[in-house]
C-alpha positions as CSV (number, residue, x, y, z in Angstrom):
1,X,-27.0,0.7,39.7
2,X,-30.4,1.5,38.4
3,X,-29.5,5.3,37.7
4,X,-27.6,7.1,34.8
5,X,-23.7,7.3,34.3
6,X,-21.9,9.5,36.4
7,X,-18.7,10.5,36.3
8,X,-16.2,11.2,39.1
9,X,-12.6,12.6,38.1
10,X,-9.8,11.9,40.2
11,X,-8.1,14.7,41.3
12,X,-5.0,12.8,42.3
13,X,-4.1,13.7,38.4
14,X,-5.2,16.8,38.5
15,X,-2.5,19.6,38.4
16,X,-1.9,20.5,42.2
17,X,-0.5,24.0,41.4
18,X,-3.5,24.5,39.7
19,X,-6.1,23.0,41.7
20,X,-9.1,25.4,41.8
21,X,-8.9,26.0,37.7
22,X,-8.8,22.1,37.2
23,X,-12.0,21.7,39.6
24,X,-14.2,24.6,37.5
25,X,-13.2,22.7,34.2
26,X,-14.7,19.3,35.3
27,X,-17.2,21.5,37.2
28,X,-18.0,22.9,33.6
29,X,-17.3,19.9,31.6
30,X,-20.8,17.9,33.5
31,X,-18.4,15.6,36.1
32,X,-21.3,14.4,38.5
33,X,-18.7,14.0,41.8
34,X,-14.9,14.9,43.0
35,X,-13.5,12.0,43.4
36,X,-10.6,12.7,46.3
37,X,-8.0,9.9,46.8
38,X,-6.5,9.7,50.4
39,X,-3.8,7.0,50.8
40,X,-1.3,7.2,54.2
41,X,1.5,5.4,52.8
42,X,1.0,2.4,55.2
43,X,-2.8,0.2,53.5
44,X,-0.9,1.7,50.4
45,X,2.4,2.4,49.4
46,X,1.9,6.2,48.2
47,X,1.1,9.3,50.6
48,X,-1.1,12.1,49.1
49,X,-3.7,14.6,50.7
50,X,-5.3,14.3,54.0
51,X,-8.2,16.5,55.9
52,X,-6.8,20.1,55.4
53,X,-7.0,19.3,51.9
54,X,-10.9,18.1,52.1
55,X,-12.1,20.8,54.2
56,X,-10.4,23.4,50.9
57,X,-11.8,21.4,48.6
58,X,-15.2,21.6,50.4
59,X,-15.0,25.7,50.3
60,X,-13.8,25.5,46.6
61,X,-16.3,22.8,44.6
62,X,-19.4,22.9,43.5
63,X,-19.5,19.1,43.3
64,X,-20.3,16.6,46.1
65,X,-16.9,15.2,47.2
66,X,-16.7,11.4,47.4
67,X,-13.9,10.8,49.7
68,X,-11.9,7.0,49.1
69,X,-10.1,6.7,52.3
70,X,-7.1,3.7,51.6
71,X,-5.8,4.4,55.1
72,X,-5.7,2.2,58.2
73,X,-7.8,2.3,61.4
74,X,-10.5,4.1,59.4
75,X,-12.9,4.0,62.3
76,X,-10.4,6.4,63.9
77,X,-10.3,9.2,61.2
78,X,-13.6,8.6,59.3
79,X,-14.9,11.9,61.7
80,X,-12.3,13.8,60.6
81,X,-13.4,13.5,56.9
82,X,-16.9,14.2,57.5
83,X,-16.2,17.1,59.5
84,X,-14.6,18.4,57.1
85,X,-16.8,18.3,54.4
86,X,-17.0,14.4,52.3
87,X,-20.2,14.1,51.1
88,X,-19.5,9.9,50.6
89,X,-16.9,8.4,52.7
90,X,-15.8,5.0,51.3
91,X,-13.6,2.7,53.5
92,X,-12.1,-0.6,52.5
93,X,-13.3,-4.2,53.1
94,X,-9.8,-4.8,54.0
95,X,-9.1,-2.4,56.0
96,X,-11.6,-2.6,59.1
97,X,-12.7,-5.2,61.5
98,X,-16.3,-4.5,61.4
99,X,-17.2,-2.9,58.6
100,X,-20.7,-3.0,58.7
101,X,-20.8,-1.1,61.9
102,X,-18.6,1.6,60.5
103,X,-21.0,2.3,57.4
104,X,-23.6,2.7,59.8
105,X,-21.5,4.7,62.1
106,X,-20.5,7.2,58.5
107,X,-24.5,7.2,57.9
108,X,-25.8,8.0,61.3
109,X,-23.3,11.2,60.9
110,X,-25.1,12.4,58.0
111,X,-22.6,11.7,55.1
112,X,-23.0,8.4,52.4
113,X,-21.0,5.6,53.2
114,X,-19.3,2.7,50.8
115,X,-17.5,-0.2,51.0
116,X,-14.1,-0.6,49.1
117,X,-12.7,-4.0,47.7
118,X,-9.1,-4.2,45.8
119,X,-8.5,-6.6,43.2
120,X,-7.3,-9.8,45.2
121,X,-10.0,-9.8,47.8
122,X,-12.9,-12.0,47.2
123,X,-15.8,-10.2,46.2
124,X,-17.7,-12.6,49.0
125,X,-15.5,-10.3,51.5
126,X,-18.6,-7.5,51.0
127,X,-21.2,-10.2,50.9
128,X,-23.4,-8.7,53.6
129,X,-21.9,-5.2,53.5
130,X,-24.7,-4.7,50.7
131,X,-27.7,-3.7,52.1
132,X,-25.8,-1.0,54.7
133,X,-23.4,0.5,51.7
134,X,-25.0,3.4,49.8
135,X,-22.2,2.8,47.2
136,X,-20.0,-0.3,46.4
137,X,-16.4,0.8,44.8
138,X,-14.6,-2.3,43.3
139,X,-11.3,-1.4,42.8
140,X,-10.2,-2.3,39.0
141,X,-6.4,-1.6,39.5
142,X,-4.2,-2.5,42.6
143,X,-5.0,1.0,44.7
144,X,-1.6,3.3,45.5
145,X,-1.4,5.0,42.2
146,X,-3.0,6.5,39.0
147,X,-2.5,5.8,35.9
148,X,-2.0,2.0,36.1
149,X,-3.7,-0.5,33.9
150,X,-7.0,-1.6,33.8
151,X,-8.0,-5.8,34.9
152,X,-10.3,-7.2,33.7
153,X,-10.7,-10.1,36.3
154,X,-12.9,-7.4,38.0
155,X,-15.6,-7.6,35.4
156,X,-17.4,-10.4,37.4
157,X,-17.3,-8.7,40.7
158,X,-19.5,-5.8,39.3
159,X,-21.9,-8.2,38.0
160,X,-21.8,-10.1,41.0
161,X,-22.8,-6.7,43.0
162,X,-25.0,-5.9,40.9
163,X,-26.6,-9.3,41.0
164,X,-26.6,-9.0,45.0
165,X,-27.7,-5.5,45.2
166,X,-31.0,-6.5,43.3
167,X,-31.4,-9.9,45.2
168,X,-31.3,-7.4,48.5
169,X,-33.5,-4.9,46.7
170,X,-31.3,-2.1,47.2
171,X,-30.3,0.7,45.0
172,X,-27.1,1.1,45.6
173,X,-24.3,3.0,43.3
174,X,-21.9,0.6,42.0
175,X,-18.5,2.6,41.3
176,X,-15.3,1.2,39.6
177,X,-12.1,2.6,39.9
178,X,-8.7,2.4,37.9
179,X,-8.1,2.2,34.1
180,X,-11.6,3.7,32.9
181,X,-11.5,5.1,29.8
182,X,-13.3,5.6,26.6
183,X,-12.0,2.0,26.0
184,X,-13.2,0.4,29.2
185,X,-16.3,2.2,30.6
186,X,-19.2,0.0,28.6
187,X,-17.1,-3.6,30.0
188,X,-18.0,-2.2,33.5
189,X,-21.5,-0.4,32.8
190,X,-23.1,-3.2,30.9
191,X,-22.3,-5.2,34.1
192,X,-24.0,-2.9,36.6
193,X,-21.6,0.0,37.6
194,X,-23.1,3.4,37.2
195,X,-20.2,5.5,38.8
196,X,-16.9,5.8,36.4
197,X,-13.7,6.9,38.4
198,X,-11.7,8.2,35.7
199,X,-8.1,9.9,36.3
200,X,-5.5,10.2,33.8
201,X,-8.7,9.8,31.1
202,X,-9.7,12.9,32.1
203,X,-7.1,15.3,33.3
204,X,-4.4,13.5,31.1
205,X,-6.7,14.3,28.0
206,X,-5.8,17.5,25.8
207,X,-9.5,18.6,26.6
208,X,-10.6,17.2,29.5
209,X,-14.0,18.6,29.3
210,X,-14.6,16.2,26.1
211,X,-13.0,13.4,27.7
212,X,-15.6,13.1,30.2
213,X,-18.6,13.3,27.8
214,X,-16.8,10.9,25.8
215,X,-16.5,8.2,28.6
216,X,-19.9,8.9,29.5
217,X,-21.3,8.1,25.9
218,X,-19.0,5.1,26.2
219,X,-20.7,3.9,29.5
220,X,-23.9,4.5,27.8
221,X,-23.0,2.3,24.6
222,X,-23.7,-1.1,25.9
């Protein structure tokens, strides 16, 4: 929140069969984090990697990896993840009885932990989540898969964070998720967010590597 723009490409739109080369080009291009997507098929209708996947990605990148688990019963696989290497785990608000004992749980391991909201929560869901969350990611597109578009109802929650993270005199990141692009970065920096999820944006782009300078000068424009 009080740092500069990162960047953290999605690797769900990464090419699979060519995982590694993908990784070195936003390695090379200045991405500031891996952003690894893990959804079960049952908190969200898709199914994509798991922990074998983590624990290559660990030995392969360069990058911290900043693990968004959309599963259920987080408190039961969070372990696996940080075995295997995630760097931040973030868990959703929805998804977890007591969430504040389960950032504290991912912390107490020795990894960073966030909290998770999707669009039709109330952002007064991760009220008091705050002050334990090294990173808040509000979810900007329905989560369950890339490439949708971007709503901006979830303009307000950033600020709204933001606004709380600085009444709690925390610093904590503020990440958005789904639909960043050149043309949407600066609506969610100039409100707070300092982390930029970006997927199709980046690997979609005929030079990736320039896409993610240019949505960081975007973030930067406000």
């Amino acid at each position: 929140m009080f740092g500069p723009i990162g960047i953290a490409p999605s690797i769900l739109s990464a090419d699979f069969m060519n995982l590694e080369r993908d990784i070195r080009m936003i390695e090379e291009g200045g991405a500031d984090w891996i952003h690894v997507d893990v959804m079960d098929g049952h908190f969200v209708p898709n199914l994509t990697i798991g922990v074998p996947h983590v624990k290559a990605l660990k030995r392969m990148a360069k990058l911290p990896l900043d693990v968004h688990l959309m599963i259920s019963n987080p408190e039961r696989q969070v372990p696996w993840f940080i075995a295997a290497g995630a760097d931040m785990v973030t868990v959703h608000i929805e998804a977890t009885q007591d969430p504040i004992a389960l950032l504290e749980s991912i912390k107490e391991a020795g990894c960073k932990a966030a909290i998770a909201i999707n669009p039709p929560t109330p952002i007064e869901a991760i009220r008091d989540c705050i002050p334990h969350a090294d990173m808040v990611l509000v979810m900007s597109v329905n989560p369950g898969f890339s490439g949708q578009s971007f709503m901006p109802e979830c303009i307000q929650k950033v600020a709204q964070v933001s606004a709380w993270a600085k009444q709690d005199g925390v610093d904590s990141i503020i990440e958005v998720d789904g639909g960043i692009g050149v043309k949407t970065a600066a609506l969610m920096t100039s409100q707070g967010a300092d982390l930029l999820v970006c997927g199709n944006a980046c690997f979609g782009a005929p030079d990736p590597k320039q896409a993610i300078s240019d949505i960081r000068k975007a973030g930067e424009s406000f």
